[in-house]
C-alpha positions in Angstrom: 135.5 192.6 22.7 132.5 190.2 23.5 132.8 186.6 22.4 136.0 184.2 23.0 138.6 186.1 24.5 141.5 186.1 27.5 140.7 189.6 28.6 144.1 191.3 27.3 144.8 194.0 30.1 147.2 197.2 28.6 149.0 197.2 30.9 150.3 193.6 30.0 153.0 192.2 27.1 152.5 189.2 25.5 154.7 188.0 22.8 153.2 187.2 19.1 153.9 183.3 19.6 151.5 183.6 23.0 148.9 185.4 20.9 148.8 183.0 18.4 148.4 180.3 20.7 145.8 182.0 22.2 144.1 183.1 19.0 144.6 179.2 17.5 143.4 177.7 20.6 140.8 179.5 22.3 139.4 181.7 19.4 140.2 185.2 21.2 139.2 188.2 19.8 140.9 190.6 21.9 144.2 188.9 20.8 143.3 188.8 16.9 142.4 192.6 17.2 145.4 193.3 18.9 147.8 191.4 16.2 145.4 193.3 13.1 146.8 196.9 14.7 150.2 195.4 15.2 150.3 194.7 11.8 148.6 197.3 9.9 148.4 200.0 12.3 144.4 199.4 12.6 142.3 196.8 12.6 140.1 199.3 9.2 143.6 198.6 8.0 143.9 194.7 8.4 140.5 194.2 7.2 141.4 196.0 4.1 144.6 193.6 3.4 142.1 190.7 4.5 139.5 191.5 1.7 142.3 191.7 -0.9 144.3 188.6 -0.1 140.5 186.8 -0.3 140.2 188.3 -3.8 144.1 187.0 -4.6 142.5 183.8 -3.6 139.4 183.6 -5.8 137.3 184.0 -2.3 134.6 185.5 -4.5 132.1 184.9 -1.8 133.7 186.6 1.2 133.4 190.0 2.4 134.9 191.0 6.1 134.1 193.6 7.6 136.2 192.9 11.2 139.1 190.9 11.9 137.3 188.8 14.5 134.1 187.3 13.1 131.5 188.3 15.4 128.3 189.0 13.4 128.2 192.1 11.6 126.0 193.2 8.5 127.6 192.7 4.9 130.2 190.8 7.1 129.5 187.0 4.7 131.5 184.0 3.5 130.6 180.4 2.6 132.4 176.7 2.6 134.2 176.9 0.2 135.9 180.1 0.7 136.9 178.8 3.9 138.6 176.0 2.3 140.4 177.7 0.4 141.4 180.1 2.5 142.5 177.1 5.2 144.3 175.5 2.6 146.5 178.5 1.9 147.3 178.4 5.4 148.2 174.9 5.7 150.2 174.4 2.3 152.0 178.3 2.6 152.3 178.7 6.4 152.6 174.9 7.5 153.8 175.9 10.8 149.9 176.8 11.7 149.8 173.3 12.8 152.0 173.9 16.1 149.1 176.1 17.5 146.4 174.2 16.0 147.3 170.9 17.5 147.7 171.9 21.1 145.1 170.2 22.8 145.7 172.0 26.8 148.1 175.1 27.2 148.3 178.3 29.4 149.4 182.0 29.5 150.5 184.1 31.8 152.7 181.7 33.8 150.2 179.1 34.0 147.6 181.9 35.2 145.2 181.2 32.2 144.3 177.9 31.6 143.8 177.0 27.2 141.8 174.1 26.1 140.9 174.2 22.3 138.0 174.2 21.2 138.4 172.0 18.5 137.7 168.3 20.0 138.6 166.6 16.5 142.0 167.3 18.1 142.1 165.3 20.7 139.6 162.4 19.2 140.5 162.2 15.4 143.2 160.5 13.9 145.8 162.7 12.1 143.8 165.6 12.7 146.0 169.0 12.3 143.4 171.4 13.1 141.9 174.0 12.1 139.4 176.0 13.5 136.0 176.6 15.2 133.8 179.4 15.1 130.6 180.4 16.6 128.3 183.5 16.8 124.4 183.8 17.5 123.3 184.1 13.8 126.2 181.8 12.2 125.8 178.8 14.6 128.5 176.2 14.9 131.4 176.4 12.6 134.2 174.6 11.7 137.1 174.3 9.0 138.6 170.4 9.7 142.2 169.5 8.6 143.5 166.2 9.0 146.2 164.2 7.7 146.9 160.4 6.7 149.5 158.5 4.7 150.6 161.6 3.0 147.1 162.7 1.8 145.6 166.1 3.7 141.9 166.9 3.5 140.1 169.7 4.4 136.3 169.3 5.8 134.1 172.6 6.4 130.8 172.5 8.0 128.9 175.9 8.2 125.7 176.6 10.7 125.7 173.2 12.1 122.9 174.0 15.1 125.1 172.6 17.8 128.7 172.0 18.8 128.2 167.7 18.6 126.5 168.5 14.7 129.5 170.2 13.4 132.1 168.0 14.8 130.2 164.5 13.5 129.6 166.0 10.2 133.3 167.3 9.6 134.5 163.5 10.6 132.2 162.1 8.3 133.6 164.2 5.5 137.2 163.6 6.3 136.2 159.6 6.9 134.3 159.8 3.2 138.0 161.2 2.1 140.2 158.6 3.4 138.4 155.6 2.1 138.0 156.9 -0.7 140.8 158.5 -2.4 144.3 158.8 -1.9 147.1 160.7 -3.0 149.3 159.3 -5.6 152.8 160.9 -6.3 154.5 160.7 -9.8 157.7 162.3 -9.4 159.7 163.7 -7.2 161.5 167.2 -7.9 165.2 166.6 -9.1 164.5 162.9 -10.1 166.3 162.2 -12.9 164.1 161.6 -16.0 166.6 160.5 -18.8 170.3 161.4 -19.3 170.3 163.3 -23.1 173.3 163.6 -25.5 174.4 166.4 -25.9 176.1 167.9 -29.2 178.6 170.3 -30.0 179.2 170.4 -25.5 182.5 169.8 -23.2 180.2 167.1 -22.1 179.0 164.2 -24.0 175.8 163.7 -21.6 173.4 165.3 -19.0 170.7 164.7 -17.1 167.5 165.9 -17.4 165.4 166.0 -14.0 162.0 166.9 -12.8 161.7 170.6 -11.8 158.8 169.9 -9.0 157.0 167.1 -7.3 154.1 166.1 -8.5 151.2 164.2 -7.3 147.4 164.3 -7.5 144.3 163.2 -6.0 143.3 159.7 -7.2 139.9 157.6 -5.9 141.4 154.2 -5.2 141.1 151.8 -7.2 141.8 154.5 -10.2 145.4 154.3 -10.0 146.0 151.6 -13.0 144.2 154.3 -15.2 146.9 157.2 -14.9 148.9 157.4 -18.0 152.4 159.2 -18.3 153.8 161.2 -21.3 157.1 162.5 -21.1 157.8 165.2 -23.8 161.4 165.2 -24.4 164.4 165.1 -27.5 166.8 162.4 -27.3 169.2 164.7 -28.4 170.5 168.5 -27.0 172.5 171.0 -28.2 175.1 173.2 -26.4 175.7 175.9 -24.6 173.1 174.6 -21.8 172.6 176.3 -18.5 171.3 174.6 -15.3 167.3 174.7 -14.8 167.1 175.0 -18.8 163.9 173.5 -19.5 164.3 170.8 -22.0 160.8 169.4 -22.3 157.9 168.3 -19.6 155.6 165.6 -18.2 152.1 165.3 -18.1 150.0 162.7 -15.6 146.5 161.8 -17.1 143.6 160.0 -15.6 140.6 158.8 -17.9 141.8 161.4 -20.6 141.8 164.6 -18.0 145.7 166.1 -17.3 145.9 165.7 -13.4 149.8 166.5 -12.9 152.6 168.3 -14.7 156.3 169.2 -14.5 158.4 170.7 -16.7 161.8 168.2 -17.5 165.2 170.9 -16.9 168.7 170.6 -16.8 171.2 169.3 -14.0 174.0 171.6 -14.4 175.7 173.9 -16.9 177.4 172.3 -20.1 179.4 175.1 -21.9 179.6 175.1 -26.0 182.7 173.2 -27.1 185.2 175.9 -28.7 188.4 175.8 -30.1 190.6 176.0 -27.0 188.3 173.6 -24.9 189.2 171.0 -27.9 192.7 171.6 -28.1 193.0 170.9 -24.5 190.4 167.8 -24.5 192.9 166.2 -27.9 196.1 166.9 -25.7 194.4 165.6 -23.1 193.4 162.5 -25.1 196.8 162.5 -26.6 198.7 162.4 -23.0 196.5 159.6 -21.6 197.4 157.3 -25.3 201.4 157.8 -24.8 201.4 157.2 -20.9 
């Protein structure tokens, strides 16, 4: 393959969880190539589902031409495509971070020795990856993930002309991050919100939660500035099914909408009828004479 790789023999099995590992950790080619025509047949294949999940992600400055990343023509990206591509990986496949983190590892019952090559890993505090890269005509690469009291950053440093320049100039991004903003959570999904009246129900009340969690990135010191509007009747009318939304939530900061939710429903409250009232009278009516 040329570049990074553990020198895959055919005649040799290795499971998907040792190619990742060795993919994650050591950058190898022969691996990634290997997984592309596991999954797609070919890697012409793979690179075909590569180019249109980039487009699904707004990657409007990426083209691949191979799976790997050594240099080839019309074969481009740029920093921010690589952060958003690594933060789809981290938010929608979070278990990345088992691979990305392992500092020393081997294959082939301790025959092949792993060391990453990411040294942020072993140096950085909270650091959950990501990946390096290097080639003769991009340089030194590197997509930085890190995580502190509950905030995750992302820091991308493209043709850095050594391996020392890339990883000082990610931690200085992350560094700039963490002292300088943090994440601040509103609400938590299923929190309850306010418990409504409800009219013309076989219950008198419900509660009306948040659908999702919501938070936002703040710079400190801004947090006294975030203003809350909750959008919601006092009252509700029956029949009412669970997840009904009933109103939302918006998070502002200096005027800008940061955060929403919309406000839904517990549970189910069925429309009072005429044999759900006879029973809750003769209900009312046993419970008077006891």
């Amino acid at each position: 393959m040329g570049g990074s790789q553990i020198w895959l023999d055919t005649r040799e099995t290795l499971t998907v969880h040792e190619m990742l590992k060795a993919i994650c950790v050591v950058s190898a080619n022969d691996c990634t190539v290997a997984m592309a025509e596991y999954l797609a047949g070919s890697e012409e294949g793979f690179v075909i589902q590569m180019n249109n999940k980039a487009r699904m992600l707004g990657m409007n400055d990426t083209t691949f031409k191979n799976c790997h990343g050594i240099d080839e023509d019309g074969h481009v990206t740029s920093a921010y495509d690589i952060s958003l591509m690594s933060r789809e990986l981290l938010v929608n496949h979070p278990n990345i971070t088992n691979y990305t983190t392992i500092w020393m590892d081997s294959l082939r019952d301790g025959k092949s020795s792993l060391v990453n090559t990411n040294k942020l890993i072993r140096n950085y505090k909270g650091a959950t990856g990501l990946k390096t890269g290097s080639t003769s005509v991009a340089l030194y690469n590197l997509s930085a993930s890190a995580t502190r009291d509950n905030l995750s950053l992302i820091a991308v440093v493209l043709k850095a002309p050594n391996t020392k320049v890339r990883f000082s100039e990610a931690q200085k991004l992350l560094d700039y991050g963490f002292s300088n903003y943090s994440y601040s959570e509103f609400g938590k999904k299923d929190e309850v919100v306010k418990s409504l009246t409800v009219t013309k129900g076989t219950l008198s009340n419900v509660a009306a939660i948040l659908e999702n969690s919501t938070g936002a990135l703040v710079k400190k010191g801004e947090e006294k500035n975030l203003v809350q509007q909750v959008n919601l009747e006092e009252t509700v009318q029956a029949p009412i099914k669970k997840g009904q939304v009933l109103g939302d939530v918006t998070y502002s900061l200096n005027g800008e909408v940061i955060g929403r939710s919309n406000i839904v429903a517990q549970k189910d409250v069925s429309q009072i009828s005429l044999w759900s009232m006879t029973g809750f009278l003769f209900q009312t009516w046993y419970q008077l004479i006891r």
